[in-house]
Every structure is written in structure tokens, then in C-alpha cells.
C-alpha positions in Angstrom: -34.3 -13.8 -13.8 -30.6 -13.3 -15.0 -30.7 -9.9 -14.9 -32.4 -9.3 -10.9 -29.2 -12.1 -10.3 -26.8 -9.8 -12.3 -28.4 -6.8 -10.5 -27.9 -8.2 -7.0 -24.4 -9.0 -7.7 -23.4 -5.4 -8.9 -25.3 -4.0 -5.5 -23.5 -6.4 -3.8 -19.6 -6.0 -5.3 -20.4 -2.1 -4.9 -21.7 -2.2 -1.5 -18.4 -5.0 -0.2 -16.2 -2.3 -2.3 -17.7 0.7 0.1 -17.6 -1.3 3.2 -13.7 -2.4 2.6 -13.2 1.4 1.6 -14.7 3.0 4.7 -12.6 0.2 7.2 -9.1 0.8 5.0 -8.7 -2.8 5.0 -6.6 -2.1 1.7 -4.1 0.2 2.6 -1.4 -2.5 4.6 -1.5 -3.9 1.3 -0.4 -1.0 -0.7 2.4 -0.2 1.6 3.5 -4.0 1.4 3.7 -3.6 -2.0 6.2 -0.6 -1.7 8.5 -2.7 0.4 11.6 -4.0 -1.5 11.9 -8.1 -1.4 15.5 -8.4 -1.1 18.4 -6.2 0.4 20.6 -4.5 -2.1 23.8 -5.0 -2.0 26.3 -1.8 -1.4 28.8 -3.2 -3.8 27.5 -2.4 -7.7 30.2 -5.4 -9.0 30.5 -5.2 -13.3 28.6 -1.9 -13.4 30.7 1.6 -14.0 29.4 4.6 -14.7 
């Protein structure tokens, strides 16, 4: 019994992973992740090079 459960739940995970693959649902979530959170500042204060 555990393992048909286990079995349904890896043929389920796989087939959500396809599905969410073939619509791109995930890609607005990469790019988010690229954004910056805050503006940086021009003005580098205490750091010389």
C-alpha cells in the first residue's frame, strides 16, 4: 500500500513539474530574482580604490 501511495505521488510531482514547465509559469520568477531590491547609491562614501 505505501509504495502504490509513494508511486502516485512521484507520477503526480513529475507530471505537475511537466505541466508548470510546458505553461512557463516559472520564468517571472527567475527574472524577479535578478532584479536588485534597493537603489544603489552613486556616491561609494569610505570606499577608495
Amino acid at each position: 500500500m505505501q509504495v502504490f501511495v509513494s508511486l502516485l505521488l512521484v507520477i503526480g510531482s513529475v507530471l505537475l513539474f511537466l505541466f508548470t514547465a510546458r505553461q512557463r509559469d516559472f520564468d517571472h520568477a527567475d527574472r524577479l530574482a535578478l532584479l536588485p531590491t534597493e537603489d544603489d547609491e552613486l556616491t561609494t562614501e569610505g570606499t577608495e580604490s
